[in-house]
MMTF fields as JSON, N, C-alpha, C and O atoms, coordinates in Angstrom:
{
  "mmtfVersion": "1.0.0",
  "mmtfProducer": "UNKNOWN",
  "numBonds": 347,
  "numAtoms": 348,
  "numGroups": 87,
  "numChains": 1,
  "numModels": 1,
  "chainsPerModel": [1],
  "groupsPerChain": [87],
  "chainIdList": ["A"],
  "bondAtomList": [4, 2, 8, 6, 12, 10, 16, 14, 20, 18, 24, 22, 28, 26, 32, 30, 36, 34, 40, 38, 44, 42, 48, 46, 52, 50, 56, 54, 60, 58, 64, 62, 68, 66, 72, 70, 76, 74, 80, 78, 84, 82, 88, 86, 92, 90, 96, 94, 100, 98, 104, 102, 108, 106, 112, 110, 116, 114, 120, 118, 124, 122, 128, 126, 132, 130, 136, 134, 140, 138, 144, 142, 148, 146, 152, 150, 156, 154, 160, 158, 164, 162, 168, 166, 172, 170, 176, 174, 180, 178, 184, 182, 188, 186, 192, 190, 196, 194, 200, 198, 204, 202, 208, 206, 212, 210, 216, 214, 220, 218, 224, 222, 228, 226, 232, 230, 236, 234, 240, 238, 244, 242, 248, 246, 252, 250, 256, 254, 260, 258, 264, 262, 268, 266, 272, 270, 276, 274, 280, 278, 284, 282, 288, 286, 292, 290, 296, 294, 300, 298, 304, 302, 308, 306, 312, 310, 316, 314, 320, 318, 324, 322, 328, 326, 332, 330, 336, 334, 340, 338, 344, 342],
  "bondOrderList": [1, 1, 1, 1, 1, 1, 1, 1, 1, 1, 1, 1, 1, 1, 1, 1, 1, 1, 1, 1, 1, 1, 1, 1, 1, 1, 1, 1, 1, 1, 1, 1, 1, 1, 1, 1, 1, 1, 1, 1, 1, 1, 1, 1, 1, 1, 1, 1, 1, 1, 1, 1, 1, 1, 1, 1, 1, 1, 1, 1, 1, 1, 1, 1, 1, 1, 1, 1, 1, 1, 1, 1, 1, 1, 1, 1, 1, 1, 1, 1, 1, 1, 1, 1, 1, 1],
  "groupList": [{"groupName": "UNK", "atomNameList": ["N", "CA", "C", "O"], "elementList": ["N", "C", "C", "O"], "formalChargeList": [0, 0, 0, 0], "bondAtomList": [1, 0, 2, 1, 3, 2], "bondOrderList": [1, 1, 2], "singleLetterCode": "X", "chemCompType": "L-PEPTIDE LINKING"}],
  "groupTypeList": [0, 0, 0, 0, 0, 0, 0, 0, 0, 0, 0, 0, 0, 0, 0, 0, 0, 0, 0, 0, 0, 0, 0, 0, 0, 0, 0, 0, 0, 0, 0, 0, 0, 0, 0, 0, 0, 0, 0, 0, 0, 0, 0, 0, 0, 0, 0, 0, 0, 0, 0, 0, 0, 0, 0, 0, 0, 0, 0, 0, 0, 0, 0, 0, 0, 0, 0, 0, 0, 0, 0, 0, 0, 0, 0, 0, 0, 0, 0, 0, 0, 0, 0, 0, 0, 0, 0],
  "groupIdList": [1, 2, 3, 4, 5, 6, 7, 8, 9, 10, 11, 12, 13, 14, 15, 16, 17, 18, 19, 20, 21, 22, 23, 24, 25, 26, 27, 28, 29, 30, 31, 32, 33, 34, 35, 36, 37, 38, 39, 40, 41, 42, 43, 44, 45, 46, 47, 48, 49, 50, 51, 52, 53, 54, 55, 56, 57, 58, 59, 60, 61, 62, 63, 64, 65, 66, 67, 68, 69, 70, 71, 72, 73, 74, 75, 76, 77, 78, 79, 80, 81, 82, 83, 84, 85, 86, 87],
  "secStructList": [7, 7, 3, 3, 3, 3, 3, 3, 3, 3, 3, 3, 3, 6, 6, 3, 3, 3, 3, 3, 3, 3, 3, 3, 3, 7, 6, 6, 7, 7, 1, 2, 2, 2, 2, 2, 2, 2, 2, 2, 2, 2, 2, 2, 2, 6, 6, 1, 1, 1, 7, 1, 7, 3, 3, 3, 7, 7, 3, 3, 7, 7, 7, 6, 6, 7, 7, 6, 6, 1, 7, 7, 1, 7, 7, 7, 7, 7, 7, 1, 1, 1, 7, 7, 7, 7, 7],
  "xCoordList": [1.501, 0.603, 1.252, 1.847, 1.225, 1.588, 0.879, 1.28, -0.225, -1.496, -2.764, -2.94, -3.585, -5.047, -5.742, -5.972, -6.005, -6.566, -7.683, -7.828, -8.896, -9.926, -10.636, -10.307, -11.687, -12.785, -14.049, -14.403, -15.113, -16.15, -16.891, -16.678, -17.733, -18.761, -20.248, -20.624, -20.904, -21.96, -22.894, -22.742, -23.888, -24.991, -25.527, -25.516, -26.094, -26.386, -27.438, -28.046, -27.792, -29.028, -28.723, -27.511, -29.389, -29.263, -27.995, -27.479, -27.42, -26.092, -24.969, -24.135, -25.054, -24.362, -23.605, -24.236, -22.366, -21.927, -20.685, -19.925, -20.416, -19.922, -18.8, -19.16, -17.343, -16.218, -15.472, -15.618, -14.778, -14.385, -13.273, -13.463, -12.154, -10.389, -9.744, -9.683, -9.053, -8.346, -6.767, -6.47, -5.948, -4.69, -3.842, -3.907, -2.528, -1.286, -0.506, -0.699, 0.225, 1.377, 2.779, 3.11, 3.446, 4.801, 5.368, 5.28, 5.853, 6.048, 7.054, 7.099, 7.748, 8.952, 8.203, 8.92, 7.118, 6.097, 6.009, 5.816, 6.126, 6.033, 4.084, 3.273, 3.833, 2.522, 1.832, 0.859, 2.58, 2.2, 1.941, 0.958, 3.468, 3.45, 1.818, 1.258, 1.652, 0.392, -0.543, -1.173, -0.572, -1.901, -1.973, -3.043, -1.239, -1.354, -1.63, -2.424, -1.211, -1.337, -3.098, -3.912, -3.394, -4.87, -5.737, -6.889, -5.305, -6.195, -5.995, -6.959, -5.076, -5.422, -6.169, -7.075, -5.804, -6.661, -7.851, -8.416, -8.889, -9.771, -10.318, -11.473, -9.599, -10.436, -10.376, -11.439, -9.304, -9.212, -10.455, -11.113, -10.931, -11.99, -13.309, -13.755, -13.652, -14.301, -14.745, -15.423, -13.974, -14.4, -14.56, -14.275, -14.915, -15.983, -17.272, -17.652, -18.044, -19.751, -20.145, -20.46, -20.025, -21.003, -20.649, -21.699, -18.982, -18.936, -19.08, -18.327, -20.218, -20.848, -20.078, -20.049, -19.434, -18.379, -17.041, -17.235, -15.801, -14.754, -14.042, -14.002, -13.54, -12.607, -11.611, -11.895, -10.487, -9.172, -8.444, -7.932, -8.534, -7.968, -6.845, -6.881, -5.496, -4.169, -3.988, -4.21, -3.332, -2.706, -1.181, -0.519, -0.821, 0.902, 0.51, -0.579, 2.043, 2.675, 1.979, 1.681, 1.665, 0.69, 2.007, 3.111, 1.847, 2.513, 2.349, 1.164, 2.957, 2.774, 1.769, 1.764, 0.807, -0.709, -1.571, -2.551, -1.377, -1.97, -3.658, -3.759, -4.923, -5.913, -6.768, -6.734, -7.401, -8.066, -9.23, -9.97, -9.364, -10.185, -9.336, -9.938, -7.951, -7.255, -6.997, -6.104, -7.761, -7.259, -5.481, -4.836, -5.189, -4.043, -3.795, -2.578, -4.36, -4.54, -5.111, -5.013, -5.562, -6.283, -7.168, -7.748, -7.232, -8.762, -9.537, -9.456, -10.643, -11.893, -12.306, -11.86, -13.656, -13.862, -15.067, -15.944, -14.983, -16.04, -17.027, -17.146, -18.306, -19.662, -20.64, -20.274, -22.068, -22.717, -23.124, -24.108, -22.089, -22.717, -23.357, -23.654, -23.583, -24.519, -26.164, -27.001, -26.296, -27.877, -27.915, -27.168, -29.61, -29.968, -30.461, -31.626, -29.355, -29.899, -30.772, -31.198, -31.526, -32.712, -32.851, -33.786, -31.262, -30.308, -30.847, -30.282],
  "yCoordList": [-8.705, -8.023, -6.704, -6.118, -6.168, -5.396, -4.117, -2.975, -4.701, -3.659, -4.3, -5.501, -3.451, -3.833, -3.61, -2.467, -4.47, -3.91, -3.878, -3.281, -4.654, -4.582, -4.792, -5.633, -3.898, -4.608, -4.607, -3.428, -5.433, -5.319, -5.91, -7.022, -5.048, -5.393, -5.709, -5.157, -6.649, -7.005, -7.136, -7.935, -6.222, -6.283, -7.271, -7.668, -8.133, -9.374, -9.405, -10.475, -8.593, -8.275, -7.682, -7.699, -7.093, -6.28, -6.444, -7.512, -5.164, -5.125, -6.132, -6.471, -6.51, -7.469, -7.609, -7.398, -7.931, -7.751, -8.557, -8.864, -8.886, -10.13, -8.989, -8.21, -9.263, -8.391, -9.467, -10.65, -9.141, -9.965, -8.461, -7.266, -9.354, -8.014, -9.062, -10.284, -7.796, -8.954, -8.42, -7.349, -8.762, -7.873, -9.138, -10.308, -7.133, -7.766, -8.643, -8.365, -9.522, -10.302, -10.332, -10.663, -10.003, -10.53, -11.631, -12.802, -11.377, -12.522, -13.42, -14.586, -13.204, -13.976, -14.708, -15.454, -14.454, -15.538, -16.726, -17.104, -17.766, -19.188, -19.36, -18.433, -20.686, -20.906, -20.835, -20.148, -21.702, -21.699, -20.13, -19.595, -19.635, -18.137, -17.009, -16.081, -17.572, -16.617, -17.006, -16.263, -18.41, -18.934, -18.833, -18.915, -18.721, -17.73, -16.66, -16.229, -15.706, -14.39, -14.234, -13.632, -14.98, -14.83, -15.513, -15.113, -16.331, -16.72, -15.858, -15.732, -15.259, -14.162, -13.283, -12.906, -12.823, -11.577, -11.549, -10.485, -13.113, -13.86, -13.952, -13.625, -14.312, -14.509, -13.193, -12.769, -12.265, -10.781, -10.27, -9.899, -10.196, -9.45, -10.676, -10.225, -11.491, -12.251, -12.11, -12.781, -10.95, -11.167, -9.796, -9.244, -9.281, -7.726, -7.883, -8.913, -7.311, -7.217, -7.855, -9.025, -6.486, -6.342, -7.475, -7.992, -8.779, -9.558, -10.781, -11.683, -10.92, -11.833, -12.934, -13.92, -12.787, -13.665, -12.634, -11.541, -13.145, -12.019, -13.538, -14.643, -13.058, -13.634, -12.647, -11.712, -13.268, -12.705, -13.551, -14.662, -12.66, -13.488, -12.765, -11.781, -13.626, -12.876, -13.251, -14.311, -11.703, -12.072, -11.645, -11.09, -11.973, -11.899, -10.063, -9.496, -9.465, -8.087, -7.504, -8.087, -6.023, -5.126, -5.149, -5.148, -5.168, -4.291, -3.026, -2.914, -2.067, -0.81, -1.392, -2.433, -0.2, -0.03, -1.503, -1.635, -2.253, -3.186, -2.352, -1.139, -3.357, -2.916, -4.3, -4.979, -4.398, -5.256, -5.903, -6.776, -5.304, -5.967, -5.959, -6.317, -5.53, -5.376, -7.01, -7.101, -8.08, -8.901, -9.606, -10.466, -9.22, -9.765, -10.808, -10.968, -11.777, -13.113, -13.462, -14.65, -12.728, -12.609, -13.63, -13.957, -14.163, -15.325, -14.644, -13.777, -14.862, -13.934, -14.142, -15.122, -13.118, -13.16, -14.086, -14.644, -14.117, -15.712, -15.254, -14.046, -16.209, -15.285, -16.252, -17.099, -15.686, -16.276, -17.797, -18.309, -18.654, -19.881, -20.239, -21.383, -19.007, -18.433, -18.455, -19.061, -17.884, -18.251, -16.635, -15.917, -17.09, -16.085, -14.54, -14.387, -13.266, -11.882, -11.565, -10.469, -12.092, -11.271, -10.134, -9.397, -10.29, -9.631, -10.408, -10.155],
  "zCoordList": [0.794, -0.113, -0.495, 0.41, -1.662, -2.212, -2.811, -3.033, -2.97, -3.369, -3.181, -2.979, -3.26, -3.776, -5.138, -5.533, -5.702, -7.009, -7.574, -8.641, -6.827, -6.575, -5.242, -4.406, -5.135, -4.435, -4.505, -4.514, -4.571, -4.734, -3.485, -3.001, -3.075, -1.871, -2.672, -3.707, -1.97, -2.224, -1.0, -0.076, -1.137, 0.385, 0.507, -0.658, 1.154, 0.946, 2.042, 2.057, 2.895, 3.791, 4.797, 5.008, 5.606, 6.774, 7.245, 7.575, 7.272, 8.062, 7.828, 8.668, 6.723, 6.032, 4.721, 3.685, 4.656, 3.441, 3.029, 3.948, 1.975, 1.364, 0.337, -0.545, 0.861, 0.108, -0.674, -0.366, -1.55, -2.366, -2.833, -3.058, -2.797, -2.827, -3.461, -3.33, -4.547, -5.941, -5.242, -5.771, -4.459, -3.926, -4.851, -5.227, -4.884, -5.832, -4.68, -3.496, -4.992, -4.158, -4.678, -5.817, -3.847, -3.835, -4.779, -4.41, -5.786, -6.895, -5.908, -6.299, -4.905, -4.726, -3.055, -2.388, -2.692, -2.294, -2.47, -3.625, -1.339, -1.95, -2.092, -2.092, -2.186, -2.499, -0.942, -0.63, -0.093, 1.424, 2.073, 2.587, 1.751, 2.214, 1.833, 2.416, 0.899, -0.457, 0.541, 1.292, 0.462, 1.379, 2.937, 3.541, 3.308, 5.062, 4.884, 5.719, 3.839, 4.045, 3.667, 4.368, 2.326, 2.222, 3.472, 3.639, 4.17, 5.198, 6.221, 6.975, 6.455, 7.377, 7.202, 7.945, 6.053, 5.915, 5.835, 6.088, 5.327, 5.244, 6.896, 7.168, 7.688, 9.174, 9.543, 9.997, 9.483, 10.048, 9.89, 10.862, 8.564, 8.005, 8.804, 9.859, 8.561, 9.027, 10.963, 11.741, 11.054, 12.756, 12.886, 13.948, 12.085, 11.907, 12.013, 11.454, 12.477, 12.956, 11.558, 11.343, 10.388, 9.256, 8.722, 8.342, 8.249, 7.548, 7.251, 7.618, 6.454, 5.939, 5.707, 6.443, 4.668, 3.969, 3.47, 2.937, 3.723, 2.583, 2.044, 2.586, 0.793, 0.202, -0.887, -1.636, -0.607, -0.981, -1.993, -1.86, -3.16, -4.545, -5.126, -5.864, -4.524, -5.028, -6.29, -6.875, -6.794, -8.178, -8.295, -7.419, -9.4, -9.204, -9.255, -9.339, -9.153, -9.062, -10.138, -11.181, -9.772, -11.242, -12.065, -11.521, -13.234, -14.285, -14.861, -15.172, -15.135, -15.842, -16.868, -17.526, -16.749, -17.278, -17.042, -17.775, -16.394, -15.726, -15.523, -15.339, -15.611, -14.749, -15.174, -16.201, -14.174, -13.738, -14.652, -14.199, -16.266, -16.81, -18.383, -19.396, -18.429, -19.272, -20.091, -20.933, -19.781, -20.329, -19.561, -20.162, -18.707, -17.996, -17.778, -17.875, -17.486, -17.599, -15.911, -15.605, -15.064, -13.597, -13.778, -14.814, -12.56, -12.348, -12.134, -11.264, -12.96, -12.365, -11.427, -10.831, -10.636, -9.346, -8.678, -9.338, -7.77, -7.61, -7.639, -7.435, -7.953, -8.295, -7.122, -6.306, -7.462, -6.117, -6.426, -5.891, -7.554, -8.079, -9.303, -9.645, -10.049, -11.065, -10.835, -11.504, -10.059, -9.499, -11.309, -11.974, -11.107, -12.238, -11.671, -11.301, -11.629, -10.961, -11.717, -11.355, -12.991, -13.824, -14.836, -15.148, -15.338, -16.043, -17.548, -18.612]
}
């Protein structure tokens, strides 16, 4: 991992909370390599009191003026299923 470029926490009830981290990766990463590193960091966080759920969504290396809603071509971030928030 190379950076972090997002994170968003979501409370999800008492003492509880559901993280979701957009981290940059290593372009010269194989696919296996990407996917150990996100499952670690996935159980690491996972064996904390407060965490609910985490998930870790790598994206390739930032680019100069890179940001996270710039249209970059990033997978967006996982949502709760689309239940309806009343929005």
């Amino acid at each position: 991992m190379t950076g972090i470029r997002e994170i968003l926490i979501t409370f999800v009830g008492p003492s509880q909370v559901w993280v979701v981290a957009r981290v940059d990766v290593d372009d010269g990463l194989t696919g296996a390599e990407v996917e150990s590193l996100v499952r670690g960091i996935e159980s690491n966080m996972k064996q904390l009191e407060y965490f609910y759920r985490a998930d870790v969504v790598p994206i390739g290396g930032a680019q100069a003026g890179d940001s996270p809603r710039d249209g970059n071509g990033a997978a967006p971030l996982p949502t709760d299923g689309g239940a309806d928030d009343g929005r």
